[in-house]
Biopython code that builds the backbone (N, CA, C, O; Angstrom):
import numpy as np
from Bio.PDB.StructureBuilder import StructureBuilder

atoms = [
    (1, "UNK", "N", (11.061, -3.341, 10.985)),
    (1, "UNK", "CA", (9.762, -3.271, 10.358)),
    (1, "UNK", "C", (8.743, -4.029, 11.213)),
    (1, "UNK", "O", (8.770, -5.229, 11.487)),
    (2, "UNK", "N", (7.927, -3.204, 11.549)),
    (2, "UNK", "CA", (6.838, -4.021, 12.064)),
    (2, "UNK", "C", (5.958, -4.576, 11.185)),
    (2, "UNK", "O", (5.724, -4.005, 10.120)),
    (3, "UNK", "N", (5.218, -6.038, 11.599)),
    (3, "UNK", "CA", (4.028, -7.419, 11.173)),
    (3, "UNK", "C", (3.187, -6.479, 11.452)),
    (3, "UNK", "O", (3.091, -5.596, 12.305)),
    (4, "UNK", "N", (2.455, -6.935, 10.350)),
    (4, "UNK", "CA", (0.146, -6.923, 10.321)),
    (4, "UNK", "C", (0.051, -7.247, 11.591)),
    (4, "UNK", "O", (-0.524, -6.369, 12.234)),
    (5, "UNK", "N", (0.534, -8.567, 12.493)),
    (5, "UNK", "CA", (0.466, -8.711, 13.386)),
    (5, "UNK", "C", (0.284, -8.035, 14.798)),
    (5, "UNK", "O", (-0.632, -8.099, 15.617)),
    (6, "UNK", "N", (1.751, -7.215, 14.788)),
    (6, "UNK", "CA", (1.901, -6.548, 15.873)),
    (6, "UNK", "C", (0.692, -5.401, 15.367)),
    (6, "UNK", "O", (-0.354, -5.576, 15.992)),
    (7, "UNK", "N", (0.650, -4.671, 14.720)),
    (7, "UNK", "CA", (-0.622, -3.602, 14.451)),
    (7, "UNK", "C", (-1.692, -4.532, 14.863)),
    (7, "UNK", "O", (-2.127, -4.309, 15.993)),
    (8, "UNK", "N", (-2.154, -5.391, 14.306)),
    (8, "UNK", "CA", (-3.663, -6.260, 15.141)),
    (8, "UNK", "C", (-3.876, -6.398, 16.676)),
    (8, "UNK", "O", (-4.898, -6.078, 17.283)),
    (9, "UNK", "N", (-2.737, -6.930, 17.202)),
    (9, "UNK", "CA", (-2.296, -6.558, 18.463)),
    (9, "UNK", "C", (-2.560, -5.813, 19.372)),
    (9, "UNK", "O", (-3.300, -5.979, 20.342)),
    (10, "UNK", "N", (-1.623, -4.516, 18.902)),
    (10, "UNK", "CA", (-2.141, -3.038, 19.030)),
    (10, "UNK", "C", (-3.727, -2.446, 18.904)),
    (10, "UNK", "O", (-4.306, -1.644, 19.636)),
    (11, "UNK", "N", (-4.289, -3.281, 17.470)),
    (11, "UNK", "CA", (-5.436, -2.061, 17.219)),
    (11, "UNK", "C", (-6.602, -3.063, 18.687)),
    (11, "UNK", "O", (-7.466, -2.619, 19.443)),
    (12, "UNK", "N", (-6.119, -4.274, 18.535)),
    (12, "UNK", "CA", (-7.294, -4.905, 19.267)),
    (12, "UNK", "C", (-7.420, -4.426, 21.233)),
    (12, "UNK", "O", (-8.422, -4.447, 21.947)),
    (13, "UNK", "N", (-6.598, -4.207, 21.436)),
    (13, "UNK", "CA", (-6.396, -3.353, 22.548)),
    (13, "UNK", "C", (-6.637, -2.028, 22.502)),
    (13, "UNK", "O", (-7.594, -1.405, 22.962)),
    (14, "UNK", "N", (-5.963, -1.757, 22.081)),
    (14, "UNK", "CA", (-6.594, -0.162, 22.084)),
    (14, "UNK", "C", (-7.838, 0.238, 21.484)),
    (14, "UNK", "O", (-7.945, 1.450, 21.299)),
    (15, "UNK", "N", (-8.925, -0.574, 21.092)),
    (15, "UNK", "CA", (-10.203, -0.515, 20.754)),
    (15, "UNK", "C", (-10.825, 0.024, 22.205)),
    (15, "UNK", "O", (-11.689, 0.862, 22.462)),
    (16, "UNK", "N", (-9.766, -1.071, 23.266)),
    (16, "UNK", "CA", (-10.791, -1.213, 24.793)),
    (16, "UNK", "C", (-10.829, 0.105, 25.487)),
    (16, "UNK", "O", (-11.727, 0.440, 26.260)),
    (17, "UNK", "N", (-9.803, 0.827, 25.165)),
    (17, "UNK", "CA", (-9.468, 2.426, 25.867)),
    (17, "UNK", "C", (-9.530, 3.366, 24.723)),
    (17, "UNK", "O", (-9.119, 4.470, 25.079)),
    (18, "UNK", "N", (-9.886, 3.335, 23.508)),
    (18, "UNK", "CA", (-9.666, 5.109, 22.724)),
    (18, "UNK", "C", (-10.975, 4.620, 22.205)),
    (18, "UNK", "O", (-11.554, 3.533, 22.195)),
    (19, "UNK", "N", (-11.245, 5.908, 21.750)),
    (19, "UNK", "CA", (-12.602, 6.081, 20.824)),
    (19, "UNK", "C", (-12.370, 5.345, 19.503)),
    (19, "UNK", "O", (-11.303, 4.980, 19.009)),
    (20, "UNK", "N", (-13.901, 5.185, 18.943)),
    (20, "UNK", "CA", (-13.772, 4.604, 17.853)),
    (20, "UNK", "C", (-13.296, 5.589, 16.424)),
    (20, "UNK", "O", (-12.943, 4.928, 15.447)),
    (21, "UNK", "N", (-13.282, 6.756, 16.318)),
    (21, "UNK", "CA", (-12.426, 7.686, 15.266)),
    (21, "UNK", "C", (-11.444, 7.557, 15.840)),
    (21, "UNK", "O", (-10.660, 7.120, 14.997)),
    (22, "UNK", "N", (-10.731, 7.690, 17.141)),
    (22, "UNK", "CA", (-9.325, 7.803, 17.294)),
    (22, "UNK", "C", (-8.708, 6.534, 16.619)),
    (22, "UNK", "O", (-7.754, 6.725, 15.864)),
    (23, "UNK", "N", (-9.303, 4.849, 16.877)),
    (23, "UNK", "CA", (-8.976, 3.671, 16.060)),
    (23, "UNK", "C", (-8.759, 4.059, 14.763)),
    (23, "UNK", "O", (-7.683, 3.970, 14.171)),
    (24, "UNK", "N", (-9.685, 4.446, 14.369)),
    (24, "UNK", "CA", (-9.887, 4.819, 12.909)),
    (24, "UNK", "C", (-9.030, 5.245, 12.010)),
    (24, "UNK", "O", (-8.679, 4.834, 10.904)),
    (25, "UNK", "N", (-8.628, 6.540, 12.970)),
    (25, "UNK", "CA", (-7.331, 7.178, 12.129)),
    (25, "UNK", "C", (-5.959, 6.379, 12.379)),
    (25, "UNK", "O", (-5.152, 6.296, 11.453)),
    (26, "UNK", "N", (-5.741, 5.900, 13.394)),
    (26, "UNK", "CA", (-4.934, 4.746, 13.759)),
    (26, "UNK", "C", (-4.200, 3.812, 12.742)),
    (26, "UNK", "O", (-3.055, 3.555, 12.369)),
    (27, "UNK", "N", (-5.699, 3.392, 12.463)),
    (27, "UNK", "CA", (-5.670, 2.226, 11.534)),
    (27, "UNK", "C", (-5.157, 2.312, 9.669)),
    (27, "UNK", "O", (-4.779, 1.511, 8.814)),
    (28, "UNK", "N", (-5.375, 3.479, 9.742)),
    (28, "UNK", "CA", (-5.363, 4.456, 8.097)),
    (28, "UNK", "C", (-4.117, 4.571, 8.320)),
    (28, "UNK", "O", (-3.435, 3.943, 7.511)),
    (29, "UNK", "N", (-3.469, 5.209, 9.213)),
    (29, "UNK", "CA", (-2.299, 5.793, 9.095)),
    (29, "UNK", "C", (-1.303, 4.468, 9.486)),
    (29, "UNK", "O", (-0.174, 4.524, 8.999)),
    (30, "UNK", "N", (-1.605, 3.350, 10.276)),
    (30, "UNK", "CA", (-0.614, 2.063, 9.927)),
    (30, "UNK", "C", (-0.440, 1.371, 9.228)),
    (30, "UNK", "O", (0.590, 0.701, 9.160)),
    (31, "UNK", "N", (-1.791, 1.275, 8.160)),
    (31, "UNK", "CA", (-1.777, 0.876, 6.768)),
    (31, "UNK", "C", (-0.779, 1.672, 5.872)),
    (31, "UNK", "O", (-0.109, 1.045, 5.052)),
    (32, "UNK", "N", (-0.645, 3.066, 5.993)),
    (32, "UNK", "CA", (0.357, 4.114, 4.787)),
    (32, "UNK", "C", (1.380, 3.654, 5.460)),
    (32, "UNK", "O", (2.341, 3.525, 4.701)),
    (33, "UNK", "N", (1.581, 3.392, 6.381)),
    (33, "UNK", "CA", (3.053, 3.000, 6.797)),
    (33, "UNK", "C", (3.350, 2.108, 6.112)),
    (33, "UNK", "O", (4.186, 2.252, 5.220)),
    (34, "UNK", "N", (2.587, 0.668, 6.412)),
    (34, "UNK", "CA", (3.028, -0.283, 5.911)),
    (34, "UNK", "C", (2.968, -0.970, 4.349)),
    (34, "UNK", "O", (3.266, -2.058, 3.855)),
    (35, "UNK", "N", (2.387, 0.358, 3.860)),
    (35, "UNK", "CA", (2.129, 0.381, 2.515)),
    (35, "UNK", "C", (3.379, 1.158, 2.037)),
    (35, "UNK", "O", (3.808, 0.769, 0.951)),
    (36, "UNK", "N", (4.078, 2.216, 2.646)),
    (36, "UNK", "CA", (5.466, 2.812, 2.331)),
    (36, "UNK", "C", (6.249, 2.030, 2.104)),
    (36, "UNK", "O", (6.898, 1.899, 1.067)),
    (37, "UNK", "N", (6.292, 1.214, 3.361)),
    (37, "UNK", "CA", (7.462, 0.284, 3.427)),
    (37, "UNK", "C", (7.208, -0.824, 2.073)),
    (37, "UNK", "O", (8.086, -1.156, 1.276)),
    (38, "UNK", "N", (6.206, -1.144, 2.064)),
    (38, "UNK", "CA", (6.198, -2.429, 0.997)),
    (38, "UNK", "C", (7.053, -1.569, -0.349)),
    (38, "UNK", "O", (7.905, -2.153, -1.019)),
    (39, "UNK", "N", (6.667, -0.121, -0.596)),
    (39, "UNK", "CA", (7.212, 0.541, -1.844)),
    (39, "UNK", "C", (8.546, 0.594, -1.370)),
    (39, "UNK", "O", (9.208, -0.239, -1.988)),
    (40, "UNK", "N", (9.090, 1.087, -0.710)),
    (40, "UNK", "CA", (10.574, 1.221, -0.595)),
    (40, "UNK", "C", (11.180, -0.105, -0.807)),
    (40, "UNK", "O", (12.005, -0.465, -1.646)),
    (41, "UNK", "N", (10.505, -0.845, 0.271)),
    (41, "UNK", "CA", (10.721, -2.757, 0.226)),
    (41, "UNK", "C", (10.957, -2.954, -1.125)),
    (41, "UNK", "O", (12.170, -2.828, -1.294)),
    (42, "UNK", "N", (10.404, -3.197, -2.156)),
    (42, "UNK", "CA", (10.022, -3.381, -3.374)),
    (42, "UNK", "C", (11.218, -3.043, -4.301)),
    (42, "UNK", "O", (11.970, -3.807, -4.906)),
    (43, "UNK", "N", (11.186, -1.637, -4.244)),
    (43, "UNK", "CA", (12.843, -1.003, -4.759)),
    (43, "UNK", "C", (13.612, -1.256, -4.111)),
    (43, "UNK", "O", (14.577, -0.620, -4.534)),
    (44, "UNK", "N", (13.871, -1.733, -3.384)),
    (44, "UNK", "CA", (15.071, -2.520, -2.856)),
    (44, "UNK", "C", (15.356, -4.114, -3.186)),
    (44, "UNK", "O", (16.434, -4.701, -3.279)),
    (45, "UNK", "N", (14.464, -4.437, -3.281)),
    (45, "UNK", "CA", (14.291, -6.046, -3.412)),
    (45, "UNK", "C", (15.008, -6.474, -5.271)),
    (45, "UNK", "O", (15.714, -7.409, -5.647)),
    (46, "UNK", "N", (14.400, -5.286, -6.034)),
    (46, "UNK", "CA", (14.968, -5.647, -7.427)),
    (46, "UNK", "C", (15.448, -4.725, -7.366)),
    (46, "UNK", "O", (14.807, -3.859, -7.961)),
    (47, "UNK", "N", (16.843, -4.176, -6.666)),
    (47, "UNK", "CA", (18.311, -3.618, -6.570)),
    (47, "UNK", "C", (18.327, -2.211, -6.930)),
    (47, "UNK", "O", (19.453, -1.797, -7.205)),
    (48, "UNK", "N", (17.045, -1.061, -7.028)),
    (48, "UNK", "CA", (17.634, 0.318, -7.566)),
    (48, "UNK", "C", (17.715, 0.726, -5.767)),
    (48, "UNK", "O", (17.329, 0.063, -4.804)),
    (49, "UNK", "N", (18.374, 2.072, -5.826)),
    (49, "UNK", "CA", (18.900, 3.185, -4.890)),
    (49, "UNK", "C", (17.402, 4.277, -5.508)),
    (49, "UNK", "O", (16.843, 4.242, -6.604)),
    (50, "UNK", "N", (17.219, 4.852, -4.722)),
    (50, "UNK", "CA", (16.285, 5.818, -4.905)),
    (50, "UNK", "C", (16.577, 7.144, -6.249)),
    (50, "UNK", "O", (15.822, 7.875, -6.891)),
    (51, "UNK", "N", (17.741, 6.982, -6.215)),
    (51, "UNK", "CA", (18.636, 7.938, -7.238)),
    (51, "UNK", "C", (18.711, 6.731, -8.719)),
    (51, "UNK", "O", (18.449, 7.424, -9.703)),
    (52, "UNK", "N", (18.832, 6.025, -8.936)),
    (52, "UNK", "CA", (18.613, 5.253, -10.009)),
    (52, "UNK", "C", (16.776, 4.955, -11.037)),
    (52, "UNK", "O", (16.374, 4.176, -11.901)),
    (53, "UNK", "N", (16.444, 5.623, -10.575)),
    (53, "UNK", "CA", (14.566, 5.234, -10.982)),
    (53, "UNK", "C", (14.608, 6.215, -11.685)),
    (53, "UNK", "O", (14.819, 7.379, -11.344)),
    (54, "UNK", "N", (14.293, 5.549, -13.298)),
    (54, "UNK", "CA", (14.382, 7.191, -14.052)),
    (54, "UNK", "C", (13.121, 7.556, -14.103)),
    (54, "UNK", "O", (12.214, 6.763, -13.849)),
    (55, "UNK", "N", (12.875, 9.068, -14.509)),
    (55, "UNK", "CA", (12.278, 10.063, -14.454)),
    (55, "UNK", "C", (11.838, 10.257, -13.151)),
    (55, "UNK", "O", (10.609, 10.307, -13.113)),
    (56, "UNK", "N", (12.399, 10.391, -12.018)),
    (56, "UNK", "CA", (12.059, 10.473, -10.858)),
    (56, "UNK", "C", (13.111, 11.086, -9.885)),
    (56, "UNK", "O", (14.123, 10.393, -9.774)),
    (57, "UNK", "N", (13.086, 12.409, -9.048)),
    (57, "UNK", "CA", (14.500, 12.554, -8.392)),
    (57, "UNK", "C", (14.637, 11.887, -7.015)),
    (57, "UNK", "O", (13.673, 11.461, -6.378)),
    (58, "UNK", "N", (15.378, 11.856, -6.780)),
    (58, "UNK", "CA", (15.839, 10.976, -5.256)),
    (58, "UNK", "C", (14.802, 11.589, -4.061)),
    (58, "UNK", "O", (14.709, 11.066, -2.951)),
    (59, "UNK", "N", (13.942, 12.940, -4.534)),
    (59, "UNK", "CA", (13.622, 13.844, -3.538)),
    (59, "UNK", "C", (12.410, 12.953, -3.696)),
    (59, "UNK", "O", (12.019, 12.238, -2.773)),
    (60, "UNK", "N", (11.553, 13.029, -5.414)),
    (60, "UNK", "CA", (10.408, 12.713, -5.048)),
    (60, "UNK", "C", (10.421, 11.499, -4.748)),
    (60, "UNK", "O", (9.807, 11.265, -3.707)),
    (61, "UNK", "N", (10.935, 10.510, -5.306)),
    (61, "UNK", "CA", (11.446, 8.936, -4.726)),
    (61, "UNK", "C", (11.010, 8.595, -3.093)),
    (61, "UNK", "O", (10.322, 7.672, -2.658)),
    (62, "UNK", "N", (11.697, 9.726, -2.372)),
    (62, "UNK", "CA", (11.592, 9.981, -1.121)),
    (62, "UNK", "C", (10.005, 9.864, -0.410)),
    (62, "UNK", "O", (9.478, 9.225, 0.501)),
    (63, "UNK", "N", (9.579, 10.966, -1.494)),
    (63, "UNK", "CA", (8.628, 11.589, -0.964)),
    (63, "UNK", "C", (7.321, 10.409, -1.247)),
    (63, "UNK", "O", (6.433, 10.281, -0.404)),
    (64, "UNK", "N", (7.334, 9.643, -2.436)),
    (64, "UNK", "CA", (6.469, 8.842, -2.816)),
    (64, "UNK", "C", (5.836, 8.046, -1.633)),
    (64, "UNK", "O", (4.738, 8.032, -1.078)),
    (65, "UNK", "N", (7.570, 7.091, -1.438)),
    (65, "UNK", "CA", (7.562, 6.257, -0.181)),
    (65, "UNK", "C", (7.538, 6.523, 0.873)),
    (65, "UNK", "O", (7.780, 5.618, 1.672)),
    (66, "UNK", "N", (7.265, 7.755, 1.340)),
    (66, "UNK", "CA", (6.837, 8.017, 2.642)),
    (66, "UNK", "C", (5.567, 8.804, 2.789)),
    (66, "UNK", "O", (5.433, 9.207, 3.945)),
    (67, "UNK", "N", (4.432, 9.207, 1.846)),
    (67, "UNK", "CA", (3.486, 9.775, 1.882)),
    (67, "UNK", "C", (2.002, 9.102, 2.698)),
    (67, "UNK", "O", (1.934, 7.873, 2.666)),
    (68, "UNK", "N", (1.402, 9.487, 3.067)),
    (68, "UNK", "CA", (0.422, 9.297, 3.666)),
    (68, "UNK", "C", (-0.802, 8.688, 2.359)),
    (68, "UNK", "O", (-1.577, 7.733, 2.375)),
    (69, "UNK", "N", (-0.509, 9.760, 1.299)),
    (69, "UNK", "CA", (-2.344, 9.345, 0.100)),
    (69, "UNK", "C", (-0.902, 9.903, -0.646)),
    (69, "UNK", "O", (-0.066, 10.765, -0.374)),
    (70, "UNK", "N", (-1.135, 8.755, -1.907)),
    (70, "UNK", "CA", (-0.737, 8.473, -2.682)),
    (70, "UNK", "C", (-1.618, 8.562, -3.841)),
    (70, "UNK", "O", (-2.586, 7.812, -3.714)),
    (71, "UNK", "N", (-1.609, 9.184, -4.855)),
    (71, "UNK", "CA", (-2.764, 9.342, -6.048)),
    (71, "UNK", "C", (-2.148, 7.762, -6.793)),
    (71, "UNK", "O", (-1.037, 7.233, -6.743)),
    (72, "UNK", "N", (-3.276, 7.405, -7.381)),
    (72, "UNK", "CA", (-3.030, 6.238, -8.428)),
    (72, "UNK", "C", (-1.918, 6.752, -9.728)),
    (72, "UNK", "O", (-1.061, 5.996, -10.185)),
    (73, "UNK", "N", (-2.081, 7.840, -10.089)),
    (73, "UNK", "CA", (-1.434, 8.036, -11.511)),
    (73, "UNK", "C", (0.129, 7.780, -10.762)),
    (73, "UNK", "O", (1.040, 7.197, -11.351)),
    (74, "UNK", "N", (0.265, 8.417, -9.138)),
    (74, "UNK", "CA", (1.456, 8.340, -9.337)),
    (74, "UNK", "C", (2.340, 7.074, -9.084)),
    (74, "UNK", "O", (3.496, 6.859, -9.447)),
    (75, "UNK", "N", (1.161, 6.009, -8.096)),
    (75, "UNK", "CA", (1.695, 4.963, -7.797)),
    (75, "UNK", "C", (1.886, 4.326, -9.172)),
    (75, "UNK", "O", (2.951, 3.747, -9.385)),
    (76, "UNK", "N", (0.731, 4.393, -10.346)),
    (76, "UNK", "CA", (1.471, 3.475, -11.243)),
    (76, "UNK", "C", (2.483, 3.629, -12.112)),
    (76, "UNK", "O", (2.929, 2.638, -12.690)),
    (77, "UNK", "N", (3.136, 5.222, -12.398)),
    (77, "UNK", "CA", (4.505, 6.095, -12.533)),
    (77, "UNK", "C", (5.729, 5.358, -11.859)),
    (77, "UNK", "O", (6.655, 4.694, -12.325)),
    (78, "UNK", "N", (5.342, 5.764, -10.482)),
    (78, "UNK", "CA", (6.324, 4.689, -9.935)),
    (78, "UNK", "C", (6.593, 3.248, -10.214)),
    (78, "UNK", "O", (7.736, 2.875, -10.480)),
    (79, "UNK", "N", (5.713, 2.530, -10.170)),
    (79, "UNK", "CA", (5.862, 1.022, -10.345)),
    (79, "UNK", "C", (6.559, 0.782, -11.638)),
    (79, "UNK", "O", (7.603, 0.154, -11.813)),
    (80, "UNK", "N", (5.557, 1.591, -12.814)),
    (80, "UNK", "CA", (6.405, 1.466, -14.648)),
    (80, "UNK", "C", (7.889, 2.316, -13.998)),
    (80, "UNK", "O", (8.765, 1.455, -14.073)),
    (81, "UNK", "N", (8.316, 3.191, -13.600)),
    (81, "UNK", "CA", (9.653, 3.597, -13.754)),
    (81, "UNK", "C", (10.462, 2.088, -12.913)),
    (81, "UNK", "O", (11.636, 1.858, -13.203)),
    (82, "UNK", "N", (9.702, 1.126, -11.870)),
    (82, "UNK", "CA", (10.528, 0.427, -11.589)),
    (82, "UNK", "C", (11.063, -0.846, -12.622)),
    (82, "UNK", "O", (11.871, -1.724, -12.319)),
    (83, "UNK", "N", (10.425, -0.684, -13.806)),
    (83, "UNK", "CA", (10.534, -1.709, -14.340)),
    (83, "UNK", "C", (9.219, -2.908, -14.368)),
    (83, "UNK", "O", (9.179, -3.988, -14.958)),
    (84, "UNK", "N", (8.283, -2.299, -13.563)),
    (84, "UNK", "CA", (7.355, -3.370, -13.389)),
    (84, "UNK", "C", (5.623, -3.146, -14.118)),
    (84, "UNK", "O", (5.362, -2.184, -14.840)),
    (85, "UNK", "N", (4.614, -4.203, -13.759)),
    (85, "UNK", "CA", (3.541, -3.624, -13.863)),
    (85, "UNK", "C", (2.373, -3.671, -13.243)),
    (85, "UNK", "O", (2.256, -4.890, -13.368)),
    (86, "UNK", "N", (1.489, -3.389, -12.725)),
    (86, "UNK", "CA", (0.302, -3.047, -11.541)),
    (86, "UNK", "C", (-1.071, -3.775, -11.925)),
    (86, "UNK", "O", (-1.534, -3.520, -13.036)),
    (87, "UNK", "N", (-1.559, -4.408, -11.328)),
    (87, "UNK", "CA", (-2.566, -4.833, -11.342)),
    (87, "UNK", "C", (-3.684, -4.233, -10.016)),
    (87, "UNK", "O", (-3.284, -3.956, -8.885)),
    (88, "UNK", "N", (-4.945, -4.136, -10.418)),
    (88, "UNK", "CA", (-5.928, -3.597, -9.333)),
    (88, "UNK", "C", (-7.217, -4.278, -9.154)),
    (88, "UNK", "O", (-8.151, -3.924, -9.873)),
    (89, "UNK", "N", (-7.357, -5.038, -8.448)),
    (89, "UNK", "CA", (-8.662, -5.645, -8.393)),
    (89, "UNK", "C", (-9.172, -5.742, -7.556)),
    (89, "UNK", "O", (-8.534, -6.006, -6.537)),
    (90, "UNK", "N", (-10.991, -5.550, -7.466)),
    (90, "UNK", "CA", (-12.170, -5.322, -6.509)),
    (90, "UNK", "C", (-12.158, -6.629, -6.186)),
    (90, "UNK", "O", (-12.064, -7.338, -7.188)),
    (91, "UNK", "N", (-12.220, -7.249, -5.116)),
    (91, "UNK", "CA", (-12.810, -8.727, -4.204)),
    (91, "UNK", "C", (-13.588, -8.299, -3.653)),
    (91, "UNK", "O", (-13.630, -7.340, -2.883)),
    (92, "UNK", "N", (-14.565, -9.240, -4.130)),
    (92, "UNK", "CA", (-15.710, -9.447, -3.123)),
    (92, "UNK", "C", (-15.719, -9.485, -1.026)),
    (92, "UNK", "O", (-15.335, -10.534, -0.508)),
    (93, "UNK", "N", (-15.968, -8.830, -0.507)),
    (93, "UNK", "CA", (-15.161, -8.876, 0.754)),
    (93, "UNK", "C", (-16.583, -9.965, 1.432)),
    (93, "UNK", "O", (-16.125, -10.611, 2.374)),
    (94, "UNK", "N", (-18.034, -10.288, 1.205)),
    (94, "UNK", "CA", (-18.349, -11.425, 1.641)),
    (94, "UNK", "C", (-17.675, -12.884, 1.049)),
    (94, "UNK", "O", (-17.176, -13.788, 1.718)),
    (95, "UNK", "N", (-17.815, -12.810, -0.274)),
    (95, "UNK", "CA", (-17.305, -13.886, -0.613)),
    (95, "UNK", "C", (-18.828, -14.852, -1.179)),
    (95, "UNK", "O", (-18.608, -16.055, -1.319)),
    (96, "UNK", "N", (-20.094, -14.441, -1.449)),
    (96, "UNK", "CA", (-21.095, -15.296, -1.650)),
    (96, "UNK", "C", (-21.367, -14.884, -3.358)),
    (96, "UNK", "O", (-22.372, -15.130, -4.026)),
    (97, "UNK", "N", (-20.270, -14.271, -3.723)),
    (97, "UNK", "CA", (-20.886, -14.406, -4.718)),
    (97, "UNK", "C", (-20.186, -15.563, -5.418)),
    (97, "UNK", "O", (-19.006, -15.896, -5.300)),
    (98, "UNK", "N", (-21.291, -16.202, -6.290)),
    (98, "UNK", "CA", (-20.937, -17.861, -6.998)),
    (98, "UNK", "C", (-20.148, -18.250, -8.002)),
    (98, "UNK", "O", (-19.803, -19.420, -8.168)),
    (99, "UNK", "N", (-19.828, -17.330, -8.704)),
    (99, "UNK", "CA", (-18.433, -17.673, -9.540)),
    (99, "UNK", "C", (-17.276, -16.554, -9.257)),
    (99, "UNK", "O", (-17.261, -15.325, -9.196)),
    (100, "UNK", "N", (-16.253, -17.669, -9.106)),
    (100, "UNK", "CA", (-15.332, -16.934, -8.831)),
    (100, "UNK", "C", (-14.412, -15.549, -9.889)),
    (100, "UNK", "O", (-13.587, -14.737, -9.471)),
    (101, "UNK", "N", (-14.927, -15.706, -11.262)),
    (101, "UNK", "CA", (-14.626, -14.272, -11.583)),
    (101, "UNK", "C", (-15.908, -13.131, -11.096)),
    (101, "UNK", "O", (-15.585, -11.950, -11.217)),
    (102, "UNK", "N", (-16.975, -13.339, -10.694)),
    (102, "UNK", "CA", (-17.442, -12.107, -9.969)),
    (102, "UNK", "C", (-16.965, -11.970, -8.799)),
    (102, "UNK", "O", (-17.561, -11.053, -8.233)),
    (103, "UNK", "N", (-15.939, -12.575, -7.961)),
    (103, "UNK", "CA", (-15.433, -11.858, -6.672)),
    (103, "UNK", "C", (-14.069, -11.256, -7.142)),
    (103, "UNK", "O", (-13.468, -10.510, -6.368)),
    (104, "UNK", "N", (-13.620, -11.505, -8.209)),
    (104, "UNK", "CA", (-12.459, -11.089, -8.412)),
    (104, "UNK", "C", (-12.159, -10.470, -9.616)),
    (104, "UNK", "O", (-11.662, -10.982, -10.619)),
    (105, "UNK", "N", (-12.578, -9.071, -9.388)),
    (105, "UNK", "CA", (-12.841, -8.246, -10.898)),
    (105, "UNK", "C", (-11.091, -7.711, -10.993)),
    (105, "UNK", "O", (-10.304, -7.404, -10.097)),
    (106, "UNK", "N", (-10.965, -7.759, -12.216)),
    (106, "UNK", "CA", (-9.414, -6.858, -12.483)),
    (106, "UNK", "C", (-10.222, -5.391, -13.085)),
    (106, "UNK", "O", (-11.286, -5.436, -13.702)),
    (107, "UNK", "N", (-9.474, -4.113, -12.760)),
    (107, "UNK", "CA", (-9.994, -3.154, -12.446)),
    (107, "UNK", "C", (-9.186, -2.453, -13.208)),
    (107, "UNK", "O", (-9.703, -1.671, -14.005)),
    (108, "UNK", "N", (-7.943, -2.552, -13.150)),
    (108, "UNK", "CA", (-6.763, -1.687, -13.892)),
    (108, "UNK", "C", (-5.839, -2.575, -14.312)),
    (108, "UNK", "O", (-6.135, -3.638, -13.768)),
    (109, "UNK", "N", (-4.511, -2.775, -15.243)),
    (109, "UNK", "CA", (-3.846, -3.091, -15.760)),
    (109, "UNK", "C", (-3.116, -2.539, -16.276)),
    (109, "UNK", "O", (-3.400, -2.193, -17.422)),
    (110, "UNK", "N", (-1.581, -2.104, -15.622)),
    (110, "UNK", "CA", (-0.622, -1.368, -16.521)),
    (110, "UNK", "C", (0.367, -1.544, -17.159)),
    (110, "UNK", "O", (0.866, -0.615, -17.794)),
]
sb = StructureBuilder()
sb.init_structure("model")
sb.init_model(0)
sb.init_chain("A")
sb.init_seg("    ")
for serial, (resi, resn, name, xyz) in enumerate(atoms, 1):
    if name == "N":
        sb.init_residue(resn, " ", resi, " ")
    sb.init_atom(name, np.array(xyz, "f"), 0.0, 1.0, " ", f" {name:<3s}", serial, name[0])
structure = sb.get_structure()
């Protein structure tokens, strides 16, 4: 498994030689990676097999954790079939705003 790291690495160099859309898509598509992996990671970490997650077959299981765009209904399907529950929240990405529940809105809750 590759670190945030090594991708920073990567993207910061290759800024100096590819276009800025070629970065772009780059960057999208090493995020779904490493956003796959955290889901597979995840089901593995609290012990199911891809074939154990009910209402779900081993195919789409598959297919979840390796997709590129992931719809919300289904990521949070997945997460409740793991037993778990999802939280979603907007941060402020300056950071000036003055109390700290306006940088940190909860958005969803499942």
């Amino acid at each position: 498994m590759r670190s945030k790291r090594q991708y920073s690495d990567f993207f910061t160099n290759a800024k100096k030689s590819m276009n800025l859309e070629s970065v772009r898509r780059a960057e999208r598509k090493a995020e779904n990676i490493l956003l796959n992996l955290k889901l597979a990671d995840l089901r593995k970490k609290i012990g199911l097999k891809q074939t154990e997650i009910p209402g779900f077959s081993q195919t789409s299981i598959s297919r979840i954790e390796t997709r590129e765009d992931l719809k919300l209904s289904t990521l949070i399907g997945y997460i409740n079939a793991l037993g778990m529950n999802i939280e979603i929240r907007a941060i402020s990405k300056s950071g000036k705003r003055k109390k700290e529940k306006d940088r940190n809105i909860l958005i969803l809750k499942s």
